[in-house]
N, CA, C and O atoms as CSV, one atom per row, in Angstrom:
chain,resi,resn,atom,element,x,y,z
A,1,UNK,N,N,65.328,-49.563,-27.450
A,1,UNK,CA,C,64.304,-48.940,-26.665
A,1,UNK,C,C,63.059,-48.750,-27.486
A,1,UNK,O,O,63.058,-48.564,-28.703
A,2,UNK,N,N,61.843,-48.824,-26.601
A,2,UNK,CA,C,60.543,-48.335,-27.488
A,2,UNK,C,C,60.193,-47.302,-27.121
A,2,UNK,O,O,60.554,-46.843,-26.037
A,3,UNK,N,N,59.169,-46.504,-28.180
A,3,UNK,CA,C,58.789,-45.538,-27.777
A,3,UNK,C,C,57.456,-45.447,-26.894
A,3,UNK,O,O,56.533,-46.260,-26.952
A,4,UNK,N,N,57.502,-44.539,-26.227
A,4,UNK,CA,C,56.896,-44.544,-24.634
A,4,UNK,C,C,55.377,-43.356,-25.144
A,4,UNK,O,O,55.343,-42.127,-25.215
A,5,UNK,N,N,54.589,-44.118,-25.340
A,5,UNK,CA,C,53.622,-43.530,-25.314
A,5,UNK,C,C,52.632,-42.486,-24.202
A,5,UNK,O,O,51.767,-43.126,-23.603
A,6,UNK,N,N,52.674,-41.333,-23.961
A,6,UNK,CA,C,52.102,-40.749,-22.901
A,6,UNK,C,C,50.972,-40.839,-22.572
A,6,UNK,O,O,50.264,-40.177,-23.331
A,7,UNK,N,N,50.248,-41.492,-21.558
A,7,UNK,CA,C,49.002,-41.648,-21.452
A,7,UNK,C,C,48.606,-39.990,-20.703
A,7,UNK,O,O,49.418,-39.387,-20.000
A,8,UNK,N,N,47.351,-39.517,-21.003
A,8,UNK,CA,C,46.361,-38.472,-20.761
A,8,UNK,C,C,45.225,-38.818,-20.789
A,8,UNK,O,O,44.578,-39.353,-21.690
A,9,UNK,N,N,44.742,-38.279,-19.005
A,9,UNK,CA,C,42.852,-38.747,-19.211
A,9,UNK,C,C,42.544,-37.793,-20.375
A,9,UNK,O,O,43.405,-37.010,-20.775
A,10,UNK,N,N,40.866,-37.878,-21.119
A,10,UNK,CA,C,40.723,-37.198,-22.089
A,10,UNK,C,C,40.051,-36.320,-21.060
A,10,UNK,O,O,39.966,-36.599,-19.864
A,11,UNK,N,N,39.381,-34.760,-21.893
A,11,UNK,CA,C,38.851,-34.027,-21.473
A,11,UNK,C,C,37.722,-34.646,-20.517
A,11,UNK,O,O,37.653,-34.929,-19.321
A,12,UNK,N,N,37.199,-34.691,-21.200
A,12,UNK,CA,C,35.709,-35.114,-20.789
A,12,UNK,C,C,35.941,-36.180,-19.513
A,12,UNK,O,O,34.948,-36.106,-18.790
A,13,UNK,N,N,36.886,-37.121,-19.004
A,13,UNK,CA,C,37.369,-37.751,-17.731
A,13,UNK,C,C,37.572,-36.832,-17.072
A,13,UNK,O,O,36.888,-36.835,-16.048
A,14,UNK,N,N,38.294,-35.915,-17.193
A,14,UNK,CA,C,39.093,-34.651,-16.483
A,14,UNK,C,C,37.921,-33.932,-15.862
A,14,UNK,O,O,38.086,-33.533,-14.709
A,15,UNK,N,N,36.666,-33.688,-16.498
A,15,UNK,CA,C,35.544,-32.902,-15.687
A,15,UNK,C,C,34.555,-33.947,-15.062
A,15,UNK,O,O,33.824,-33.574,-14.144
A,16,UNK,N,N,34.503,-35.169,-15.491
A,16,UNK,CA,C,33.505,-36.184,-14.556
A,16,UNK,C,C,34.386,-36.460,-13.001
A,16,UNK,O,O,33.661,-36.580,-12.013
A,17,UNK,N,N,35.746,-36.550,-12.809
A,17,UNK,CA,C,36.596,-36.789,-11.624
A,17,UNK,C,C,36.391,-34.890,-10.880
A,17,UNK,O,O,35.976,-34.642,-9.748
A,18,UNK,N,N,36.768,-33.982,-11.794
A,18,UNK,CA,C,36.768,-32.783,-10.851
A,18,UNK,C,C,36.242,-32.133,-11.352
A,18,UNK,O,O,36.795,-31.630,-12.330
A,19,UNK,N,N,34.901,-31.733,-11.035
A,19,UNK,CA,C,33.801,-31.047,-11.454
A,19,UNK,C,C,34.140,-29.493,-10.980
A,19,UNK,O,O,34.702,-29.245,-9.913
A,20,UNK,N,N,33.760,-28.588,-11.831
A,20,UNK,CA,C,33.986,-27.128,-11.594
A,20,UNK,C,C,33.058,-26.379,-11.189
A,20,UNK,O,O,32.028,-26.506,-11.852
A,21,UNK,N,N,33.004,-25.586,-10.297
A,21,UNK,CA,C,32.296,-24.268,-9.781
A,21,UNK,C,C,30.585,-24.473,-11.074
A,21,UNK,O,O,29.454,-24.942,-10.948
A,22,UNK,N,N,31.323,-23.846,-12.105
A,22,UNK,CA,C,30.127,-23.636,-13.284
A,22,UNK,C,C,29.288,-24.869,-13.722
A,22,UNK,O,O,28.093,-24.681,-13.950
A,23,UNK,N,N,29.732,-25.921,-13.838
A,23,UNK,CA,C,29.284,-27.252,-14.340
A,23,UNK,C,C,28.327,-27.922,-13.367
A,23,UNK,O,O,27.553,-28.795,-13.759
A,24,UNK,N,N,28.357,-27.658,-12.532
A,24,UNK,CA,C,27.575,-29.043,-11.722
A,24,UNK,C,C,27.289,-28.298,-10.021
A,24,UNK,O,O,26.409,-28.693,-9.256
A,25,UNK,N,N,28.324,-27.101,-9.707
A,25,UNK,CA,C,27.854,-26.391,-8.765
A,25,UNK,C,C,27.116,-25.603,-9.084
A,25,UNK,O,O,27.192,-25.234,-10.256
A,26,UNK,N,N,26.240,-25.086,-8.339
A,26,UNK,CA,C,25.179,-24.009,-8.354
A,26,UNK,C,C,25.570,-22.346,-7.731
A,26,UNK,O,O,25.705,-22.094,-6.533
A,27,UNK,N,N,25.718,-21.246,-8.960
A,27,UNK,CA,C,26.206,-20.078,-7.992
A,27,UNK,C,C,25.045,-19.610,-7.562
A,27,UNK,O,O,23.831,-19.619,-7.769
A,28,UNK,N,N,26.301,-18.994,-6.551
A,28,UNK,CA,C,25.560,-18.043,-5.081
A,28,UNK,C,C,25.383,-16.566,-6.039
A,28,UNK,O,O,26.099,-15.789,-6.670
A,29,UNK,N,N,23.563,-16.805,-5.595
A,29,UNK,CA,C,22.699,-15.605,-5.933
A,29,UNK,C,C,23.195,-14.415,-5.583
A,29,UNK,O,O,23.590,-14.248,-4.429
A,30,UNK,N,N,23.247,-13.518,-6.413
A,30,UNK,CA,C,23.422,-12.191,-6.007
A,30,UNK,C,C,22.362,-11.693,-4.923
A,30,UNK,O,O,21.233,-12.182,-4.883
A,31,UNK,N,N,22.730,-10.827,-4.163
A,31,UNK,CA,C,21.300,-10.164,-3.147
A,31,UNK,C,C,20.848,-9.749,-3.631
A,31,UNK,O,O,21.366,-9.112,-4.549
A,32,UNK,N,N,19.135,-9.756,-3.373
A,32,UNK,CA,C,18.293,-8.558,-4.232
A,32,UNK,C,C,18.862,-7.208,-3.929
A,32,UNK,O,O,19.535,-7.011,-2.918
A,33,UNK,N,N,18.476,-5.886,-5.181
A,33,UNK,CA,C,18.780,-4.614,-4.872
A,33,UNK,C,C,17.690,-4.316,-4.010
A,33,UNK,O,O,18.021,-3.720,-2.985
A,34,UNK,N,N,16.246,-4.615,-4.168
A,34,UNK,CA,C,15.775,-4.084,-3.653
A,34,UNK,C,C,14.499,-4.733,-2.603
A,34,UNK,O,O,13.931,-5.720,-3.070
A,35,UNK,N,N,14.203,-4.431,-1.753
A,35,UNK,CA,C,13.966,-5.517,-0.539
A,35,UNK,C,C,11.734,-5.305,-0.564
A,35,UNK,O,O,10.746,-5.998,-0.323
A,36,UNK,N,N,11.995,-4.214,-0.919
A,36,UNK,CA,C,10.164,-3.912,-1.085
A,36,UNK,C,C,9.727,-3.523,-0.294
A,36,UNK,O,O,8.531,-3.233,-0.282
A,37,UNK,N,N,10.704,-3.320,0.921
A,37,UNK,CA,C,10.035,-2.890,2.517
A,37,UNK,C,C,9.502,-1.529,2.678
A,37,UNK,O,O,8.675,-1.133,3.499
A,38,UNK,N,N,10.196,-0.797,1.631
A,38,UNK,CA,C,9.491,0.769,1.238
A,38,UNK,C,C,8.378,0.484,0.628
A,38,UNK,O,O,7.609,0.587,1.583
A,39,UNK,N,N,7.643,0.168,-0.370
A,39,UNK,CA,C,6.938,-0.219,-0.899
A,39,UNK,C,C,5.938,-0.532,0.110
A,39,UNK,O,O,4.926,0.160,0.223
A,40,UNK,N,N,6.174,-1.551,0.858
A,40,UNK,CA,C,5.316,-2.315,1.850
A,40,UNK,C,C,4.474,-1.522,3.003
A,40,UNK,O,O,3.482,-1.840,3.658
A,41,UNK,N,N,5.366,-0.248,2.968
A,41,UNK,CA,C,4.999,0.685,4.315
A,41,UNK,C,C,4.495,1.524,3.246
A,41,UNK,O,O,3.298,1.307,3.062
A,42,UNK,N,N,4.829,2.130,2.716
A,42,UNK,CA,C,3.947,3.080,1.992
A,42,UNK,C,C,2.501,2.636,1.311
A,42,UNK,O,O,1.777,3.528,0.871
A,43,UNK,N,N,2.116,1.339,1.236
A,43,UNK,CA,C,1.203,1.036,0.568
A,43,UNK,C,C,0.350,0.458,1.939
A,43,UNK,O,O,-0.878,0.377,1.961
A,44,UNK,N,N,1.030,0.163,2.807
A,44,UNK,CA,C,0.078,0.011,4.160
A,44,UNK,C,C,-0.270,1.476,4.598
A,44,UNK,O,O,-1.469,1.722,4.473
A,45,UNK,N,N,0.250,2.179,4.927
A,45,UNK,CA,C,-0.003,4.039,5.158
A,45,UNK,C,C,-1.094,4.329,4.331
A,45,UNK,O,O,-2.168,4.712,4.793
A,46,UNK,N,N,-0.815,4.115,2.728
A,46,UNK,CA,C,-1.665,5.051,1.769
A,46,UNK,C,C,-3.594,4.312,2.423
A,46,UNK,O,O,-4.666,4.901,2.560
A,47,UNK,N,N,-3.188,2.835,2.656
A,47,UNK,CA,C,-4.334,1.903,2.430
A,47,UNK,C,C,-5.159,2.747,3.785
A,47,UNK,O,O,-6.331,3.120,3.756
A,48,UNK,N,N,-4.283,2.901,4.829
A,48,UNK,CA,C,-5.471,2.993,6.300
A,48,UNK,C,C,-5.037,4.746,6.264
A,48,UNK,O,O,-4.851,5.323,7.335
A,49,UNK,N,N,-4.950,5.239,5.389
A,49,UNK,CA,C,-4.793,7.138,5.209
A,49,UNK,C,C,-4.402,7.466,6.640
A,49,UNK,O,O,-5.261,7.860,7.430
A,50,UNK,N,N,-2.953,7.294,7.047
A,50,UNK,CA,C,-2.482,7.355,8.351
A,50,UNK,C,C,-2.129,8.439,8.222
A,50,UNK,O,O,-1.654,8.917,7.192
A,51,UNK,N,N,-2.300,8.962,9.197
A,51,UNK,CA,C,-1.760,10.261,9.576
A,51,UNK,C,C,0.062,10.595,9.681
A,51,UNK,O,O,0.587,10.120,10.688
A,52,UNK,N,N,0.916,11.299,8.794
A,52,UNK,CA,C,2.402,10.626,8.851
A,52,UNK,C,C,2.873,12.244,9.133
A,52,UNK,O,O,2.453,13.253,8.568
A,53,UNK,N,N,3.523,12.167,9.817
A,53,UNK,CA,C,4.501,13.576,9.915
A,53,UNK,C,C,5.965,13.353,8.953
A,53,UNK,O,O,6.872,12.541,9.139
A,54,UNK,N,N,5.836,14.255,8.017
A,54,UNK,CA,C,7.538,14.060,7.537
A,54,UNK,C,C,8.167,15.003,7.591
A,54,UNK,O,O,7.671,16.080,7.260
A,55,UNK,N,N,9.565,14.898,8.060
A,55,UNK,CA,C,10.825,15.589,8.648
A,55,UNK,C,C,11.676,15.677,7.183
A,55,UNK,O,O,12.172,14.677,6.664
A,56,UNK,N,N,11.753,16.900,6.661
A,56,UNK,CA,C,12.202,17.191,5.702
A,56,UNK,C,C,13.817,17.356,5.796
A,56,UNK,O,O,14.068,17.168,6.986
A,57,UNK,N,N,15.043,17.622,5.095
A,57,UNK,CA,C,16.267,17.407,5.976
A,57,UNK,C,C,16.832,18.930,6.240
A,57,UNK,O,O,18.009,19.034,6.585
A,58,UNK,N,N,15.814,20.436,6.049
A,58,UNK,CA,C,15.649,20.698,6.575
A,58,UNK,C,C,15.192,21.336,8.100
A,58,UNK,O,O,15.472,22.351,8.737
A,59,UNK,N,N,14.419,20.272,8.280
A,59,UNK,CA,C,13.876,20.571,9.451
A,59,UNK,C,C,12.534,20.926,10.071
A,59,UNK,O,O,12.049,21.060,11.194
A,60,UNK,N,N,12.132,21.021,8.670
A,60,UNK,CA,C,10.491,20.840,8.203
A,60,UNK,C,C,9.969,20.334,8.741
A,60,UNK,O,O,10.673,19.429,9.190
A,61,UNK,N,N,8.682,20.248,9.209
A,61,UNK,CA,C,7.734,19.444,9.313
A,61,UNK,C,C,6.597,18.985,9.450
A,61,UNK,O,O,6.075,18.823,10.553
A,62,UNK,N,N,6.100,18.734,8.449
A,62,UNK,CA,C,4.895,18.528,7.328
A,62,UNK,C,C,3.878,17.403,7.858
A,62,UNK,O,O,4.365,16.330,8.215
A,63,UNK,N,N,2.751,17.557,7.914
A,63,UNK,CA,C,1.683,16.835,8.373
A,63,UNK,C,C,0.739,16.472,7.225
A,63,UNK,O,O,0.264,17.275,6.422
A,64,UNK,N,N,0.462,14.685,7.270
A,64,UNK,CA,C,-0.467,14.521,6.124
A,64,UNK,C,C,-0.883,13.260,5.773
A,64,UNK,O,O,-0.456,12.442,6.588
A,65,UNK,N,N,-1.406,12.864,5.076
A,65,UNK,CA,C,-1.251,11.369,4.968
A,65,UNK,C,C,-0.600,10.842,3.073
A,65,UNK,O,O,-0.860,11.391,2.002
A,66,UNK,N,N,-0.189,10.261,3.210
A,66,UNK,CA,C,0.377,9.442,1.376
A,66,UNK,C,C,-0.710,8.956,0.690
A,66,UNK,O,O,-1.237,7.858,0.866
A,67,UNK,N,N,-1.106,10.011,-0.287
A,67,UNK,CA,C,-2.486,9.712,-1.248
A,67,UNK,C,C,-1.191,8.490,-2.148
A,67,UNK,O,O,-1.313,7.279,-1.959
A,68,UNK,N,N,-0.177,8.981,-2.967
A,68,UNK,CA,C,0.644,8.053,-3.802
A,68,UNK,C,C,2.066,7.967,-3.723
A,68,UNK,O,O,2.577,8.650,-2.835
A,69,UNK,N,N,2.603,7.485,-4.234
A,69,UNK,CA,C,4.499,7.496,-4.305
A,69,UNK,C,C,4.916,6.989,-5.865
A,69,UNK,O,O,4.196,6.552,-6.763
A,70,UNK,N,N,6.101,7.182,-5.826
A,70,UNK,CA,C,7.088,6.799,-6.826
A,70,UNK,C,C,8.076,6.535,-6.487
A,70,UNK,O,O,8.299,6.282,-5.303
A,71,UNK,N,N,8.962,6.508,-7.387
A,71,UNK,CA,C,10.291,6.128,-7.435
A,71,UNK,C,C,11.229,7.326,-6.440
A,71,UNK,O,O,12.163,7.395,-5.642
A,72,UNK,N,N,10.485,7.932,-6.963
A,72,UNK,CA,C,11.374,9.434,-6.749
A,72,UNK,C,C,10.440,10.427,-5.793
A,72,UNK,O,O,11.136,11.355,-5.380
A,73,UNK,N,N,8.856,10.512,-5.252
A,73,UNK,CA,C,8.494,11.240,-4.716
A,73,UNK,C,C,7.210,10.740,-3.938
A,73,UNK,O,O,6.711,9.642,-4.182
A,74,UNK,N,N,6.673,11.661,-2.929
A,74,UNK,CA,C,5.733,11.096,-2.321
A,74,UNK,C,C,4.519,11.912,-2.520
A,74,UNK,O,O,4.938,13.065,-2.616
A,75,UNK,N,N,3.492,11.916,-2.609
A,75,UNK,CA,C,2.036,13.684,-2.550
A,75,UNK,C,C,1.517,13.252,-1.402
A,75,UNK,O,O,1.009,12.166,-1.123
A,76,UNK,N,N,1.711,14.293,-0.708
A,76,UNK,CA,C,1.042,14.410,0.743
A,76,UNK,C,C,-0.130,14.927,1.177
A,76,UNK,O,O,0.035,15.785,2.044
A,77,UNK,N,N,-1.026,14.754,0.944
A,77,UNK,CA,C,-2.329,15.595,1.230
A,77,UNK,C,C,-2.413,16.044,2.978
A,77,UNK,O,O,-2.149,15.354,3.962
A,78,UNK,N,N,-2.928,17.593,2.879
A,78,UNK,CA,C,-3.227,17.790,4.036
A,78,UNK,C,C,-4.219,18.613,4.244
A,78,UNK,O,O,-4.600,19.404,3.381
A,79,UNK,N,N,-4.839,18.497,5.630
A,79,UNK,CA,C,-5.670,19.207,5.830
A,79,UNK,C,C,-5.530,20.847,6.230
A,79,UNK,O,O,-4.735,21.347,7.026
A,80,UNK,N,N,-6.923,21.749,5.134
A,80,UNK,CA,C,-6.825,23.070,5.757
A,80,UNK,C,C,-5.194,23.184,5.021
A,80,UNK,O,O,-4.528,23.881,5.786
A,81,UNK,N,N,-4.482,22.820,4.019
A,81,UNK,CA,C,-3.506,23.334,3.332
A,81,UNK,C,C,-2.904,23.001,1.933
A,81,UNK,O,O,-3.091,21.811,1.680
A,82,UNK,N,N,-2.526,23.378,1.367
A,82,UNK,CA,C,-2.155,22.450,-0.121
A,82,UNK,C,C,-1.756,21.141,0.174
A,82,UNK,O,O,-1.363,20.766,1.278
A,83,UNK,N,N,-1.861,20.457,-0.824
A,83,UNK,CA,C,-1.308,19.308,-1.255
A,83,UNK,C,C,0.137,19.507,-1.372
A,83,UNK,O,O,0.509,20.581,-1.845
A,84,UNK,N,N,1.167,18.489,-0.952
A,84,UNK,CA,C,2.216,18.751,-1.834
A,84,UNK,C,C,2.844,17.571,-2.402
A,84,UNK,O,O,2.296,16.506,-2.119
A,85,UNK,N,N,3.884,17.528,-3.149
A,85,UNK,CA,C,4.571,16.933,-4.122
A,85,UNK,C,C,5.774,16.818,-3.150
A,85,UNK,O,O,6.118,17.973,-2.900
A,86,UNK,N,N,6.500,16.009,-2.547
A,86,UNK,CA,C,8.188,15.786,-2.194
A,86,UNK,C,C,8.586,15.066,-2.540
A,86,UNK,O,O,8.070,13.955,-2.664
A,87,UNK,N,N,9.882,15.449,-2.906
A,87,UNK,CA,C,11.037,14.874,-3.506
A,87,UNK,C,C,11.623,13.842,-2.329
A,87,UNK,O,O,11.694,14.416,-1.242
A,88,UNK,N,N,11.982,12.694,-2.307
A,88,UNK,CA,C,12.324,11.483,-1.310
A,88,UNK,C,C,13.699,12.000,-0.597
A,88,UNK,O,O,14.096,11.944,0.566
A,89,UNK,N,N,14.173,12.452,-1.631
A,89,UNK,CA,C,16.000,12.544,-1.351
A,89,UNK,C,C,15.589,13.665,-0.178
A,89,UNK,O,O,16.154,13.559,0.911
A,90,UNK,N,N,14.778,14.559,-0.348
A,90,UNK,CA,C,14.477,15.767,0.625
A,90,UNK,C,C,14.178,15.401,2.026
A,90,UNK,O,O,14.463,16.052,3.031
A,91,UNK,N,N,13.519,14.183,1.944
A,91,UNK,CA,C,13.280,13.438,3.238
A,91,UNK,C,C,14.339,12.868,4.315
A,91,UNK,O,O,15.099,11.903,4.395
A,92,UNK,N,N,14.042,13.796,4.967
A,92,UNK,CA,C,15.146,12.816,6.310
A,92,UNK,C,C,14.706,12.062,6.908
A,92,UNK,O,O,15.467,11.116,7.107
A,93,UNK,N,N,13.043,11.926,7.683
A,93,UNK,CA,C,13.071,10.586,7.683
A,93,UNK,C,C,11.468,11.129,8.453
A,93,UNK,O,O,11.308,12.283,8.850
A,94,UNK,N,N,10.486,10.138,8.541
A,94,UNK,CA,C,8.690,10.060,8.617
A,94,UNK,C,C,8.524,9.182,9.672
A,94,UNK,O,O,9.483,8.661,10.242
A,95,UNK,N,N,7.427,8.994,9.953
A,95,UNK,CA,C,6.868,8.484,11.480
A,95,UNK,C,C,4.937,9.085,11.241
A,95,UNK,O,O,4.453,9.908,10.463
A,96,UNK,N,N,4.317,8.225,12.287
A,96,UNK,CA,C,3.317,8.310,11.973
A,96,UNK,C,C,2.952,9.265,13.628
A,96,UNK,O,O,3.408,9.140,14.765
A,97,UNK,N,N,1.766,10.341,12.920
A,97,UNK,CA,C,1.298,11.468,14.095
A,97,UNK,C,C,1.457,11.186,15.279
A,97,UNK,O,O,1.974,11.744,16.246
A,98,UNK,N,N,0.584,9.571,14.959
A,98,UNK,CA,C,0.158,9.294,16.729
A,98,UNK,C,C,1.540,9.131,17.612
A,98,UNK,O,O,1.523,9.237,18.838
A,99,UNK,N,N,2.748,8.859,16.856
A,99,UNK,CA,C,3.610,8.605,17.648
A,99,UNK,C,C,4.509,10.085,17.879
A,99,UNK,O,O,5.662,9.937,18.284
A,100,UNK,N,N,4.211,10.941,17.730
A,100,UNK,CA,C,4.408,12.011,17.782
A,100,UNK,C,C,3.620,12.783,18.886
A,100,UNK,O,O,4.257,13.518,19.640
A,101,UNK,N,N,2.325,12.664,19.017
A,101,UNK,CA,C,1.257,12.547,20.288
A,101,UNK,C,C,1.750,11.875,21.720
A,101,UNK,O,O,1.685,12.459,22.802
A,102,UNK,N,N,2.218,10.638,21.533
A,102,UNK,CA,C,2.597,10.112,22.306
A,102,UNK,C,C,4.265,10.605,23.386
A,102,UNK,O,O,4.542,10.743,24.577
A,103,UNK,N,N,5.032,10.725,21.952
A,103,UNK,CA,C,6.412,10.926,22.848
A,103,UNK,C,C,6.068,12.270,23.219
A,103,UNK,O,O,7.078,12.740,23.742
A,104,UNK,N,N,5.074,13.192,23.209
A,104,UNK,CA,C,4.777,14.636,23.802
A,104,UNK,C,C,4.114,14.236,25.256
A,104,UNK,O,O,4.524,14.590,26.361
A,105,UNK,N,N,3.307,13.643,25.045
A,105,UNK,CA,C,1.964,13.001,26.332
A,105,UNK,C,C,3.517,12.492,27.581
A,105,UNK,O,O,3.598,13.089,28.654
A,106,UNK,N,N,4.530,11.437,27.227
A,106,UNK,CA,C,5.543,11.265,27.928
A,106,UNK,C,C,6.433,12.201,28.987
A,106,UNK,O,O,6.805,12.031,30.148
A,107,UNK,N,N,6.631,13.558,27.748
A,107,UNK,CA,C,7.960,14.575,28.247
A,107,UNK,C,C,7.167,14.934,29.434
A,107,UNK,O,O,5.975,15.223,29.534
A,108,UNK,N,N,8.113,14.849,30.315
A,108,UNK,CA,C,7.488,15.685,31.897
A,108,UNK,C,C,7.769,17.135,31.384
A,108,UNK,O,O,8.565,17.471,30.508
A,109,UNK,N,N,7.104,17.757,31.977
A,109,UNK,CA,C,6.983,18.942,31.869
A,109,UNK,C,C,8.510,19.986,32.076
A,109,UNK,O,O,9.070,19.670,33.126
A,110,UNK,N,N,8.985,20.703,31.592
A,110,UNK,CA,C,10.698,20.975,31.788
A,110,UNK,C,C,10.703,22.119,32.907
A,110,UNK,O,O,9.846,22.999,32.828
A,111,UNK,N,N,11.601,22.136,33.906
A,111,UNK,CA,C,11.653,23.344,34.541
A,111,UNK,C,C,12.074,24.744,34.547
A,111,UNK,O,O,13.281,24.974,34.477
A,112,UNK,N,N,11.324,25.616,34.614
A,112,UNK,CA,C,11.883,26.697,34.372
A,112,UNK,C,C,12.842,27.379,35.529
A,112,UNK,O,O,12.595,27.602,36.714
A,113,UNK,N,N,14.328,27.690,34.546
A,113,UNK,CA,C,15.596,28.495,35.530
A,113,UNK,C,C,15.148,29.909,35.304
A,113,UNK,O,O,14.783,30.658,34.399
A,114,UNK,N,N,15.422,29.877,36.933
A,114,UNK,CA,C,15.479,31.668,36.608
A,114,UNK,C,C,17.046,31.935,36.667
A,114,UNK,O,O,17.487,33.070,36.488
């Protein structure tokens, strides 16, 4: 008998026939964290000094327009009252005056029970 030599593709055959995920595919992008759409509204607001009501998660609610922002807070200027400084996390959630004008101008008037 002879001896039986084992044939093996070499490495380098082994990845030109079956190419891997990392080598020659392209990975799938992580999602951005962060989308800019905050950014986008706050810097359209600050630009035309809109008039914004914010609903504190209290229950607050504060009239003014966004002189600036951060990461972490907004300064609200208002009229006929201080300025203030809020904290974002404090925010439950903002809307602009006029639409606040409006859903009032809507409510029919409520009836009074005796």
């Amino acid at each position: 008998m002879s001896d039986r030599k084992l044939i093996r593709p070499s490495m380098t055959e082994m990845m030109e026939r079956f190419p891997t995920r990392g080598t020659t595919g392209r990975r799938k992008q992580a999602p951005a964290e962060q989308t800019n759409a905050e950014n986008f509204y706050y810097l359209k607001q600050m630009q035309t000094r809109t008039s914004m009501v914010v609903v504190l998660s209290d229950g607050t609610e504060l009239i003014g327009w966004i002189e600036w922002y951060d990461k972490n807070c907004i300064k609200l200027n208002r009229d006929r009252a201080p300025n203030l400084l809020i904290f974002k996390h404090s925010v439950k959630f903002m809307f602009k005056e006029e639409e606040l004008n409006q859903r009032r101008r809507r409510r029919p008037p409520q009836e009074r029970q005796p």
